[in-house]
C-alpha positions in Angstrom: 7.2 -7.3 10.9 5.8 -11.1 10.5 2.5 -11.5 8.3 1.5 -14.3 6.3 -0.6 -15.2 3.0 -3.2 -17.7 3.8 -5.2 -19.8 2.2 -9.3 -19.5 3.3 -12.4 -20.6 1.3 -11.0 -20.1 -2.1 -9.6 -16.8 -1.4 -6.0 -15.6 0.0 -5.7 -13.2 2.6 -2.6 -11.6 4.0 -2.6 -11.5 7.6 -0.7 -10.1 10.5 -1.3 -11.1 14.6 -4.5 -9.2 15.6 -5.9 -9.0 12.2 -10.1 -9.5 12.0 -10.7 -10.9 8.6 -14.1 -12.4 7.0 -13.8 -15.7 5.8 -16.7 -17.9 3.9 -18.5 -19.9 6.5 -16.4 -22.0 8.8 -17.6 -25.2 10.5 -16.9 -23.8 14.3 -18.7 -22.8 17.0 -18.1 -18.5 17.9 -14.5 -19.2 20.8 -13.2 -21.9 19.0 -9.3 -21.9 17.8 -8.6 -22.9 13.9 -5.8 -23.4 12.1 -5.4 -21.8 8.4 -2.9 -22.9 5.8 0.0 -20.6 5.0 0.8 -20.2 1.3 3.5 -17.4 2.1 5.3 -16.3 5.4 6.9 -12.9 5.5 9.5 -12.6 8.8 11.6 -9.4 8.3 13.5 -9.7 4.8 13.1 -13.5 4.7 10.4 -14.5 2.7 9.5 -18.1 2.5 7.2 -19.8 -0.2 8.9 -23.2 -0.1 5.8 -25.8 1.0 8.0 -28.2 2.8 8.8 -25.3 5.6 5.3 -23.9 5.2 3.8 -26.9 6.5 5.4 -26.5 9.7 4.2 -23.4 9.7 1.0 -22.4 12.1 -1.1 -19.8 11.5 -4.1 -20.1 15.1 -7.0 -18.0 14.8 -9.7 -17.5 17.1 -14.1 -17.5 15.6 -15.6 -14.3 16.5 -19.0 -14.9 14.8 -20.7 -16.1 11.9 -22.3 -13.1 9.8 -23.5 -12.8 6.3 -22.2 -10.5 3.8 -24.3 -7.6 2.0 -26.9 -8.6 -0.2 -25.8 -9.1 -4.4 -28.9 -8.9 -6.9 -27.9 -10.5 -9.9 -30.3 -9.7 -12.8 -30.8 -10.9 -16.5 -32.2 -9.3 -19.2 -33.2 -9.9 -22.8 -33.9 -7.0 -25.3 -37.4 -7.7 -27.1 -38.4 -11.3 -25.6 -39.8 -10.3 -22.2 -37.4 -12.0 -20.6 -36.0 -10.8 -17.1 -34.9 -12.9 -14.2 -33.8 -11.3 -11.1 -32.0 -13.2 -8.3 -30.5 -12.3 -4.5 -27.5 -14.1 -2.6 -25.8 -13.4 0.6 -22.5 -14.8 1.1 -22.5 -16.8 4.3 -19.2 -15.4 6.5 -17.4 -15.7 9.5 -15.5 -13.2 11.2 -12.1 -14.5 12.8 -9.3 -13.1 15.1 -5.8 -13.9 14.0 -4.2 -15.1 17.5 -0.5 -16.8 16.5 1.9 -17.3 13.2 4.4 -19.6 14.6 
């Protein structure tokens, strides 16, 4: 079994050929291939963290679509002052097919 730990938008996800993951918002038009940095390559029993032989390796991935992620209400409160604040945010995100860890 090959996977690999990459590195996308300030998060790491482990992925394996055919895995659909949600990234933050990618720069790429829904077809197009992009390449993600590995941070840790599984192959079998080897494990490989060394960044020299990461860096030749390629983990491809194909955009699905750009979505964005469930709605977050963020609220503030202080006791006795009158104070409240309420806020929204939706994450921007983009779904992508894992195609090739070479």
């Amino acid at each position: 079994m090959v996977y690999a730990v990459v590195r996308a938008g300030g998060r790491q996800e482990k992925v394996e050929v055919g895995t659909i993951v949600q990234l933050d918002r990618v720069q790429a038009a829904q077809g197009e291939k992009i390449e993600l940095a590995a941070v840790l390559l599984v192959d079998g029993a080897s494990v490989t963290t060394d960044a020299d032989k990461l860096a030749k390796v390629k983990v491809t991935a194909e955009v699905i679509g750009n979505l964005r992620g469930p709605k977050i209400i963020i609220q503030k409160y202080k006791n006795k002052t009158g104070y409240k604040k309420r806020q929204g945010h939706r994450q921007e995100l983009t779904r992508v097919k894992i195609t090739g860890i070479k």
